[in-house]
DOLO-56184 format. One line per 3 residues: number of its first residue (from 0); their letters; for each residue x, y, z of C-alpha. Coordinates in steps of 0.5 Angstrom, whole numbers, plus 500, padded with zeros to 3 digits. Example, Ala and Ser with C-alpha at 12.3 -4.5 7.8 and 13.67 -1.06 7.14 Angstrom:
# residues 2
0 = as = 525,491,516; 527,498,514
This chain:
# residues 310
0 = xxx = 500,500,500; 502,507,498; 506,511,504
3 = xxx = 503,517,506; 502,523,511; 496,526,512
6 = xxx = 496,534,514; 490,538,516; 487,543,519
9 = xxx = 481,539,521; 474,542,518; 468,540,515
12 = xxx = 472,537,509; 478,535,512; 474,530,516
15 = xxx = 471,527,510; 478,527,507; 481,523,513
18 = xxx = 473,518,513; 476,517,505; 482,515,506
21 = xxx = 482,510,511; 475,507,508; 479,506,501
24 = xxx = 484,501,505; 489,503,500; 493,508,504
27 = xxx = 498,506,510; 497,512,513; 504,513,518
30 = xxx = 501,519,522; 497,525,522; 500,532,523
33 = xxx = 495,538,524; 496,545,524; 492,552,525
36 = xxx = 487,553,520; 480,552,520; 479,552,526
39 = xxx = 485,554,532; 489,548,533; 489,546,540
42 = xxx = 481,546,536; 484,541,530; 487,536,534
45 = xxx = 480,535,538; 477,535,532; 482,530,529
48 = xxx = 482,525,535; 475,525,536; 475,523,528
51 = xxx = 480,518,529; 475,515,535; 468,516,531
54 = xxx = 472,511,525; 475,507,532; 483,507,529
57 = xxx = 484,512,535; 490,506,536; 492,505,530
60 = xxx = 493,512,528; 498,518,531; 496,525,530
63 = xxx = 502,530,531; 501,536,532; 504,543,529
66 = xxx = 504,550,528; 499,554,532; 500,560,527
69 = xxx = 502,562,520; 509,563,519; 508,572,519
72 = xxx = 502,573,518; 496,573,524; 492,566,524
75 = xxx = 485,567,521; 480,562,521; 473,560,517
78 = xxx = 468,559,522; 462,561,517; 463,555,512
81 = xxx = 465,550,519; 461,552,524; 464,555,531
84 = xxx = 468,547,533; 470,547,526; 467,541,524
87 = xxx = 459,543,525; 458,540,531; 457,533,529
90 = xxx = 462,531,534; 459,534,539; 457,527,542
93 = xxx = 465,524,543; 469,523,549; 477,523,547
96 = xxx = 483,523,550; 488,528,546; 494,524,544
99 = xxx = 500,527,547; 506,526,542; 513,530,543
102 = xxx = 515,530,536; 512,536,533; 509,535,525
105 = xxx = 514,538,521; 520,534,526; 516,527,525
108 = xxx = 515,530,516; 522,530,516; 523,523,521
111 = xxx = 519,519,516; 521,522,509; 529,519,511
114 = xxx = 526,513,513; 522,511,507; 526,516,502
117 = xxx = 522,516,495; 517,512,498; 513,518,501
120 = xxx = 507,521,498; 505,528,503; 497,529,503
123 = xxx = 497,536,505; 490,540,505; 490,545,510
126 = xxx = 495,550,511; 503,548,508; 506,552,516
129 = xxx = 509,545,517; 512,542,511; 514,550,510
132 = xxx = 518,549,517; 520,542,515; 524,544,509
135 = xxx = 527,550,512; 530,544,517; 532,539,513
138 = xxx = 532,541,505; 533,535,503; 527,533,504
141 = xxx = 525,535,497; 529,530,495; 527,525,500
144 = xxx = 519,526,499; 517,522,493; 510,527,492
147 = xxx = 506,531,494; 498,532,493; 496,540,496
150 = xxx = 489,542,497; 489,549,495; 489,554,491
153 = xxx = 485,558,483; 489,557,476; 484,558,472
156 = xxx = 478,561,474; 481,568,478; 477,572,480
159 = xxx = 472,566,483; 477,564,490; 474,563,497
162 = xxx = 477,567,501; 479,574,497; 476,574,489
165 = xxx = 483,570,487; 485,566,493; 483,560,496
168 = xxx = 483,559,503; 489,555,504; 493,558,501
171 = xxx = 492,565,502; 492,562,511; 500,562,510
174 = xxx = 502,564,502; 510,565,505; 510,557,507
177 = xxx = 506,556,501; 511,560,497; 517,555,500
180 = xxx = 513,550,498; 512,551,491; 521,553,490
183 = xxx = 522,547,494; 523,542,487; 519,538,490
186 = xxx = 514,534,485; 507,537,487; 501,536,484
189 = xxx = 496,542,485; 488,540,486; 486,547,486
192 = xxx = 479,550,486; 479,549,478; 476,542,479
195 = xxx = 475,541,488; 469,545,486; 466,540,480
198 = xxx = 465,534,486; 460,536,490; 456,532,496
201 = xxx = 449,533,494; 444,532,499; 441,527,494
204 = xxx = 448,523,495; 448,524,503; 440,521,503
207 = xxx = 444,515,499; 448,514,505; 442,513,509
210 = xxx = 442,505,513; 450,506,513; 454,508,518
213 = xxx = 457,514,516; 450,517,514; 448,522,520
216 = xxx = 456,524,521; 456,526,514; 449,530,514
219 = xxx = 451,533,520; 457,535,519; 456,538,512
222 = xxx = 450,542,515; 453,549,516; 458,548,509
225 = xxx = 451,547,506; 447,552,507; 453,557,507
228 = xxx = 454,554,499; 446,555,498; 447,563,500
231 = xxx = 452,564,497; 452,560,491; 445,558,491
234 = xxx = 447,550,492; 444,545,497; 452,542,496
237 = xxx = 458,541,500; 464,542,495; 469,535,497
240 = xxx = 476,539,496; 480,535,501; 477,529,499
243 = xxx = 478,530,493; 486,531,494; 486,523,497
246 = xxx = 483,521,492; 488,523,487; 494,521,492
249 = xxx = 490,515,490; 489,515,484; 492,521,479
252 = xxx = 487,519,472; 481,521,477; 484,529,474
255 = xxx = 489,531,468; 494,535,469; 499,541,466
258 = xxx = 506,543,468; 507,549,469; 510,555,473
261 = xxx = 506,558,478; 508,562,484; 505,565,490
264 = xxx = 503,573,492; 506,575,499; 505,582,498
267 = xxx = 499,585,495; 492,587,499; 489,586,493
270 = xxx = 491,578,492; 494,577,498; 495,569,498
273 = xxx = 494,568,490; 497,561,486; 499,565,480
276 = xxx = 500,560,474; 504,563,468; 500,559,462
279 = xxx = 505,563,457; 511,562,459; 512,570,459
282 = xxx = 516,570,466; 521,564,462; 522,559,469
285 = xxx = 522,553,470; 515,549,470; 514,548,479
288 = xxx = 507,545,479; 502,540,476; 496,544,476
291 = xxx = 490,540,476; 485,542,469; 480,537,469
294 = xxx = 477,532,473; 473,526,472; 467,528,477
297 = xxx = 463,523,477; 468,517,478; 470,520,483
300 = xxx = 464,522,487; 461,514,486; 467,511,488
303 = xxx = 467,516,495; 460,514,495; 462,507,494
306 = xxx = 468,507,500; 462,510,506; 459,505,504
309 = x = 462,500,507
C-alpha cells in the first residue's frame, strides 16, 4: 500500500477527507499531522482525534500536532463554512483523550521521509505552515519526498476564489509557507479549485447513504457548509475539496493535468495568497507544479460513495 501522510486542519471536508481514505483500505497511513487553520489548532486536533474515534482506529492511528500560526501572518479561520467547532457539531457527542505526541509535525514529516525515502507521498490539505517548516529544517526532504498532493489554490478561474476573489482559503491562510513549497523542487500536484469544485456531495447523494454507518455524520456535518453553499451560490451541496486530494493521491486518472510555472502573491492586498499560473511561459521559469485542469467528477463521486458504504 502507498506510504502517506495526511496533513490537516480539520473542518468539514477534511474530516471527509480522513473518512476517505481510511475506507479505500488503500493507504498506509504513517500518522496524521495538523496545523491552524480552519479552526484554531488545539481545536483541530480535537476534531481529529474524535474522527479517528467515530472510524475507531484511535489506536492505530497517531496525530502530530504542528504549528498553532502561520509563518508571518496572524491566524485567520472559517467559522462561517465549518461551523464554531469547525466540524459543524456533528462530534459534539464523542469523548476523547487527545493524544499526546512529542514529535512536532513537521519533525515526524521529516523523520518518516528518511526513513521511507522516494516511498512517501504527502497528503496535504490544509495550510502548508508544516511542510514549510520542514523544509526549512531539513532541505533534502525535497529529494526524500516521492510526491505531494496539496488541496489549494485557483489557476483557472481567478476571480471566483474562496476567500479573496482570487484566493482559495488554504492558500491564502499562509501563502509565505506555500510560497516555499512551491520553489522546493518537490514533485507537486495541485488539485485547486478549478476542478474540487466540480465534486459536490448533494443532498441526493447524502440520503443514498441513509442505512449506513456514516450516514448522519455526514448530514450533520456538512449541514453548515450546505447552507453556507445554498446563500452564496445558490446549491444544497457541500464541495468535496480535500477528499478530492486523497483520491488523486490514490489514483491520478481521476484528474488531467498540465505542468507549468506557478507562483504564489505575499504582497499585495488586493490577492494576498493567490497561485499565479504563467500558461504563456511569459516569465520564461521553469514548470514547478502539476495544475489540475480536469476532472472526472462523476467516477470520483460514485467511488466515494461506494467507500461510505462499506
Amino acid at each position: 500500500m502507498k506510504k502517506v501522510i495526511i496533513d490537516v486542519d480539520t473542518g468539514v471536508d477534511d474530516a471527509l477527507a480522513i473518512l476517505y481514505a481510511t475506507q479505500s483500505e488503500q493507504l498506509d497511513i504513517l500518522g496524521i499531522t495538523t496545523v491552524c487553520g480552519n479552526v484554531p489548532l488545539d481545536q483541530v486536533n480535537i476534531n481529529t482525534n474524535r474522527m479517528l474515534k467515530l472510524l475507531g482506529i484511535e489506536n492505530k492511528i497517531n496525530v502530530y500536532k504542528g504549528a498553532s500560526r502561520p509563518l508571518l501572518r496572524e491566524p485567520f479561520h472559517e467559522f462561517r463554512v465549518h461551523g464554531e467547532d469547525g466540524i459543524g457539531g456533528a462530534l459534539d457527542h464523542i469523548d476523547t483523550v487527545i493524544q499526546e505526541n512529542n514529535i512536532f509535525a513537521a519533525d515526524f514529516i521529516i523523520e518518516q521521509a528518511e526513513k521511507y525515502k522516494g516511498e512517501l507521498t504527502l497528503i496535504m490539505v490544509a495550510p502548508l505552515t508544516n511542510l514549510a517548516l520542514a523544509l526549512r529544517k531539513e532541505p533534502r526532504l525535497a529529494e526524500w519526498v516521492k510526491d505531494v498532493v496539496i488541496m489549494g489554490g485557483i489557476v483557472q478561474s481567478s476571480g471566483r476564489g474562496n476567500t479573496l476573489p482570487t484566493s482559495e482559503f488554504n492558500i491564502y491562510g499562509d501563502p509565505e509557507s506555500a510560497k516555499i513549497v512551491f520553489h522546493s523542487g518537490m514533485d507537486i500536484t495541485l488539485v485547486s479549485l478549478d476542478v474540487t469544485r466540480q465534486v459536490m456531495l448533494s443532498e441526493e447523494h447524502i440520503n443514498g447513504l441513509k442505512g449506513t454507518k456514516y450516514y448522519e455524520f455526514v448530514k450533520n456535518s456538512t449541514g453548515v457548509y450546505r447552507e453556507f453553499s445554498l446563500d452564496l451560490y445558490g446549491v444544497n451541496a457541500c464541495a468535496l475539496h480535500d477528499p478530492l486530494a486523497v483520491a488523486v493521491a490514490l489514483d491520478k486518472s481521476l484528474v488531467k493535468t498540465e505542468k507549468y510555472y506557478v507562483d504564489v502573491e505575499t504582497k499585495s492586498d488586493l490577492s494576498y495568497g493567490q497561485t499565479i499560473c504563467d500558461f504563456r511561459n511569459l516569465l520564461k521559469k521553469e514548470p514547478n507544479v502539476n495544475i489540475c485542469v480536469d476532472v472526472d467528477h462523476e467516477r470520483f463521486l460514485e467511488r466515494f460513495i461506494e467507500y461510505l458504504k462499506k
